[in-house]
C-alpha positions in Angstrom: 127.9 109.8 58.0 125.5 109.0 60.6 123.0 111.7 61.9 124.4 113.6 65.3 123.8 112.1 68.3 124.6 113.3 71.7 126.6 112.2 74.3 126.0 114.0 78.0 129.3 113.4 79.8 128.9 113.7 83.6 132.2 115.0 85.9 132.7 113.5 89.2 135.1 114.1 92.8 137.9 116.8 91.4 135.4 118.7 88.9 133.7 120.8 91.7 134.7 124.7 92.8 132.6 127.4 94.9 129.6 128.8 93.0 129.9 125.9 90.3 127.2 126.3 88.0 125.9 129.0 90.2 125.7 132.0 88.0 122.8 129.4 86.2 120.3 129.7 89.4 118.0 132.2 88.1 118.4 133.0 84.6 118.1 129.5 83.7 114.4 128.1 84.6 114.9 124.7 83.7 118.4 124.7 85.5 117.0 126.3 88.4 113.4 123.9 88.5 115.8 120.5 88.8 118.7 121.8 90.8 115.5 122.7 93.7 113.9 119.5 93.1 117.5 118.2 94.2 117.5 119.7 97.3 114.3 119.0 97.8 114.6 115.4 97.9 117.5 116.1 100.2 115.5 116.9 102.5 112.8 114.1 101.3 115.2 111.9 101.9 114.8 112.5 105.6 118.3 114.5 106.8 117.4 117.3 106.3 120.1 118.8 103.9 119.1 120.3 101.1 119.0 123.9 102.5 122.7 123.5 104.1 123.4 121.9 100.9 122.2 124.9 98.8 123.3 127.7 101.7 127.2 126.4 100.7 126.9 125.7 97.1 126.0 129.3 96.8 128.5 130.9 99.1 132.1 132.2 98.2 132.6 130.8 101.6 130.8 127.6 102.3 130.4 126.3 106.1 131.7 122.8 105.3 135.0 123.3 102.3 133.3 121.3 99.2 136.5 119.4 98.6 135.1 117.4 102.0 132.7 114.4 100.8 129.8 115.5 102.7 129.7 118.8 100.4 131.5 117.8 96.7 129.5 114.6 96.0 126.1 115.7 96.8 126.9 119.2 94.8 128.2 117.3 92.2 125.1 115.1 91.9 122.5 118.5 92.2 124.7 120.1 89.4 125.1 117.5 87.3 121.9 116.4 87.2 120.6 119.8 86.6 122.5 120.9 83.9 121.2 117.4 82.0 117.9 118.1 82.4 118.3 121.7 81.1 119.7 120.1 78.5 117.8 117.9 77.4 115.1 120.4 77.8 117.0 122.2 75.0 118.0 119.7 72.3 116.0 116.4 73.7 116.9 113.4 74.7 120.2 112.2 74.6 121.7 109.6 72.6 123.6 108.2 75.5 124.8 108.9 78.9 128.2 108.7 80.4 129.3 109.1 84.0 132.1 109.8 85.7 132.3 108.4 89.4 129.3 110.0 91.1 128.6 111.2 87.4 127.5 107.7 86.9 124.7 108.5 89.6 123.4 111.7 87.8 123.1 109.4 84.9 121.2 107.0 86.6 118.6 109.4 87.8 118.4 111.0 84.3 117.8 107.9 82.5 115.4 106.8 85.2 117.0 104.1 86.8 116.0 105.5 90.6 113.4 108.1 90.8 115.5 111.4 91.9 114.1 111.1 95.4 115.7 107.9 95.8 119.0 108.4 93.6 119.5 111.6 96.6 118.5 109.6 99.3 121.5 106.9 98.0 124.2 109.6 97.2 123.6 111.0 101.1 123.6 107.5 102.6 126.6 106.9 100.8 128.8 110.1 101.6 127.2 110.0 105.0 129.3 106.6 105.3 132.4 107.7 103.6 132.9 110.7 105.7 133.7 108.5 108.7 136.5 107.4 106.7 140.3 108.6 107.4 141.8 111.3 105.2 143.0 110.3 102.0 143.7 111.7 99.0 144.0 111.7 95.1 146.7 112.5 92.5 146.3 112.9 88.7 149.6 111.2 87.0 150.6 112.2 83.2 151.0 108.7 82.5 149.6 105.1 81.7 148.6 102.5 84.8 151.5 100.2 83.0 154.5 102.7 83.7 153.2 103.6 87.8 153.1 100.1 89.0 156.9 99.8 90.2 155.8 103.6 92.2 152.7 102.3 94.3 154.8 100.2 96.8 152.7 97.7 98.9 149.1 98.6 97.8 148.1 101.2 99.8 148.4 103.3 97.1 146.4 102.1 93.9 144.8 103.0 90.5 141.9 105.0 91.3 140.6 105.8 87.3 142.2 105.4 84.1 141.2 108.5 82.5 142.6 108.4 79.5 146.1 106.2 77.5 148.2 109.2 79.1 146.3 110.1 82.2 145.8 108.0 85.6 144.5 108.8 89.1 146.1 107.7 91.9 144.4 107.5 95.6 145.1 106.3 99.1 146.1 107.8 102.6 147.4 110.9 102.6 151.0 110.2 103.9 151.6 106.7 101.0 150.1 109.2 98.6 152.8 111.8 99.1 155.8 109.7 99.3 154.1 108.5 95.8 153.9 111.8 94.8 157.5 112.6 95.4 158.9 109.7 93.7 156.7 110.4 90.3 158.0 113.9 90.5 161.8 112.9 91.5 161.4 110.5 88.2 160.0 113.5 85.9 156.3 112.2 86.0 154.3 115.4 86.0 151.7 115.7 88.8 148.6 117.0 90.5 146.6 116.6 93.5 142.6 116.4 92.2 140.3 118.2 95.2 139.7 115.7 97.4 140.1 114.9 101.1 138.9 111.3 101.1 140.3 108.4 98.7 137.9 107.4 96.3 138.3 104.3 94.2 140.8 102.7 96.6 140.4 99.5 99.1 140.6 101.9 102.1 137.2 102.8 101.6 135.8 99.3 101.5 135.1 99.1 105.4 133.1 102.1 105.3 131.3 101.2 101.9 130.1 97.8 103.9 126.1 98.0 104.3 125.4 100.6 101.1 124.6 97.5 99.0 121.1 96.4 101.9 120.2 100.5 100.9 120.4 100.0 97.4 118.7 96.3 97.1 115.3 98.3 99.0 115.4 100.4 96.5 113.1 100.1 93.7 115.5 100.4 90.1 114.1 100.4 86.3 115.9 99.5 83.6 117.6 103.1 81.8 115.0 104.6 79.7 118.3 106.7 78.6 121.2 104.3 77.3 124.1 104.5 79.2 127.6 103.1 79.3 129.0 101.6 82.8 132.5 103.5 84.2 133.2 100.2 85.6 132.6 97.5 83.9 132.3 96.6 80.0 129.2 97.5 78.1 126.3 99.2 79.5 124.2 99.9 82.0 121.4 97.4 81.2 118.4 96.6 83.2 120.1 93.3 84.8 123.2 95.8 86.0 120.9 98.0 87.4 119.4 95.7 89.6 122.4 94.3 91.0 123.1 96.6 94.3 126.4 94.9 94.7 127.1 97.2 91.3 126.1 100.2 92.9 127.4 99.6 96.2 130.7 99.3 94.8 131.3 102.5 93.1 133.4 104.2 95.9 135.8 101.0 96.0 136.3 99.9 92.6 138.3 101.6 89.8 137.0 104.3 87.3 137.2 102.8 83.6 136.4 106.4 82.0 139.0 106.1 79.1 137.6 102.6 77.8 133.7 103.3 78.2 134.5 106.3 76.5 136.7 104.7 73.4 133.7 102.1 72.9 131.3 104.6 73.2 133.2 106.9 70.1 134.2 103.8 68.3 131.0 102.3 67.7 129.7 105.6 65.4 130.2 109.3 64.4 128.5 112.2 64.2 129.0 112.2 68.4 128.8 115.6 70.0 130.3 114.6 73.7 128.4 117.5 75.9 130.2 117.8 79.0 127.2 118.2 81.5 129.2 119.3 84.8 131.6 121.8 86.1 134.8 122.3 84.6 136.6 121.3 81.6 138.1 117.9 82.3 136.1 115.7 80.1 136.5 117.5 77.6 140.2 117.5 77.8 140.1 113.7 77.6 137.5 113.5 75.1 139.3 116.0 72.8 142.2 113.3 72.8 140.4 110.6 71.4 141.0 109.8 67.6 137.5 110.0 66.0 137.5 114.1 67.8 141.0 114.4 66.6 139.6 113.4 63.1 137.0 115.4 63.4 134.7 112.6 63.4 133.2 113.4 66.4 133.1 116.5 68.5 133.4 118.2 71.7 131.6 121.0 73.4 132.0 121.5 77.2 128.6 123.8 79.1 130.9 125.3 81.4 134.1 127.3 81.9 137.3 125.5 82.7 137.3 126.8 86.0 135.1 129.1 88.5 134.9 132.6 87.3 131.8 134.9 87.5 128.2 134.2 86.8 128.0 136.3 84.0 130.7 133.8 82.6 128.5 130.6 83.6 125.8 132.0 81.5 128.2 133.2 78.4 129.7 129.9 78.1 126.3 127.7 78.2 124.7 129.8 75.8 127.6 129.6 73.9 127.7 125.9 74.0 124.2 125.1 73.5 124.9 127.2 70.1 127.7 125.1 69.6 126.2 121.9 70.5 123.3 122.1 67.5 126.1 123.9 65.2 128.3 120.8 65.1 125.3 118.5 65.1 124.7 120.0 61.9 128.2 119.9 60.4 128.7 116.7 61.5 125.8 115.3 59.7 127.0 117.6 56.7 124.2 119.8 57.2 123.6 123.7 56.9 124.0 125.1 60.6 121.2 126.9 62.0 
């Protein structure tokens, strides 16, 4: 069996809750060092938010709710980003990176492909243009892209990610989306509405997208010094994608592909410990369906707890899963734990 290697999976829109992470800021220095170097280049990046940015992630009652896009992408990108760097700081670098919708983003700063002052500058330009967008919405489906087609009526509705065989999110306006919603449910399709009061992935956000790709052609890119895998088109992120802004520009519009960047990521060797490096549990959850985890081929350790709790219960369950994370390194390369 091949030696472990880790995979850093990074959660996007839907992940994020009050306090995520929060219970990390402090007792975790490396945490806390890249999470402020976040915010700082928020407010590098010349508007001037990182300190409301910080003042709501930390509050059990934030100004702006962190479902809107102005709060829950930019959070999502500070945390996410953080937690890989404090772990990398802990086991090294990564085998390979894998983002989820903004997650992709976090990647792309961790591996290098924008400097961090850049990659916050693009993530604020980019939710900056999306909040002028009208409300929308997003529903999680219990069931494969193939079987909701005859559901999503004359497009305004679409496929928004296909998140696993079994699992599909839907998005579009708000009222479409419900009269969806009802007819999944009336047919015995279980469902769930993710967080989110704007509909990613979905054509209705292409008008407000327009002009992102002239911000991220003036922005100096390098090829990844991390490899990653793209969650939008086949293969990975290489130094040609990286340059294209069209790529990048088009995140908000085009379709999540988690489920197959994540089968060829699996596929292609074992010994994988998938490290989910966000809030939440819901990589995990897809990850732990895959058949090289379900064989035991490969593994799965989330940092976090599965939802918000206390900070005392942040700190429990990273310690607990950077234990884990060299633990099935070992057994997975057939090795005596330490």
């Amino acid at each position: 069996m091949d030696a472990p290697a880790i995979l850093l999976m990074f959660p996007g829109q839907g992940s994020q809750h009050a306090r995520m992470a929060a219970g990390l800021y402090g007792p975790e220095p490396a945490f806390t060092a890249a999470v402020d170097e976040v915010f700082d280049a928020y407010d590098a990046a010349g508007y001037g938010e990182g300190g409301r940015l910080r003042a709501d992630w930390l509050s059990d009652h934030p100004v702006i709710p962190l479902d809107h896009v102005t709060r829950s992408q930019p959070l999502l990108f500070a945390v996410d980003y953080a937690l890989g760097r404090m772990v990398t700081a802990t086991t090294g670098r990564p085998w390979a990176l894998l983002g989820h919708s903004v997650g992709e983003m976090a990647a792309a700063a961790l591996a290098g492909v924008f400097t961090l002052r850049d990659a916050a500058g693009l993530v604020l330009d980019r939710v900056r243009r999306l909040a002028q967008a009208p409300p929308g919405g997003m529903l999680a489906v219990a069931a494969g892209g193939d079987v909701l087609g005859p559901y999503l009526g004359d497009g305004e509705v679409v496929v928004a990610a296909v998140n696993s065989p079994r699992q599909t999110i839907l998005a579009g306006p708000v009222a479409p989306l419900a009269g969806v919603a009802r007819a999944l449910r009336e047919a015995g399709l279980t469902c769930r509405e993710v967080p989110s009061l704007t509909a990613f992935h979905s054509p209705m956000l292409a008008p407000y997208a327009a002009g992102a790709a002239e911000r991220f052609a003036s922005t100096r890119v390098a090829a990844p010094s991390i490899p990653f895998r793209s969650g939008y088109r086949p293969g990975a992120v290489t130094g040609q994608l990286a340059a294209d802004p069209s790529y990048w520009a088009g995140h908000p519009v085009e379709t999540v592909r988690f489920w197959p960047a994540l089968d060829a990521v699996l596929g292609s060797r074992t010994g994988v410990v998938c490290v989910e490096t966000g809030p939440g549990q819901g990589l995990s959850t897809i990850a732990r369906r895959h058949p090289t985890v379900r064989s035991g081929q490969n593994s799965v350790v989330p940092l976090l707890p599965p939802r918000a709790g206390t900070a005392e219960a942040d700190r429990t369950s990273v310690a607990a899963a950077l234990a884990a994370v060299r633990e099935q390194g070992a057994v997975l390369s057939g090795r005596p734990g330490r």
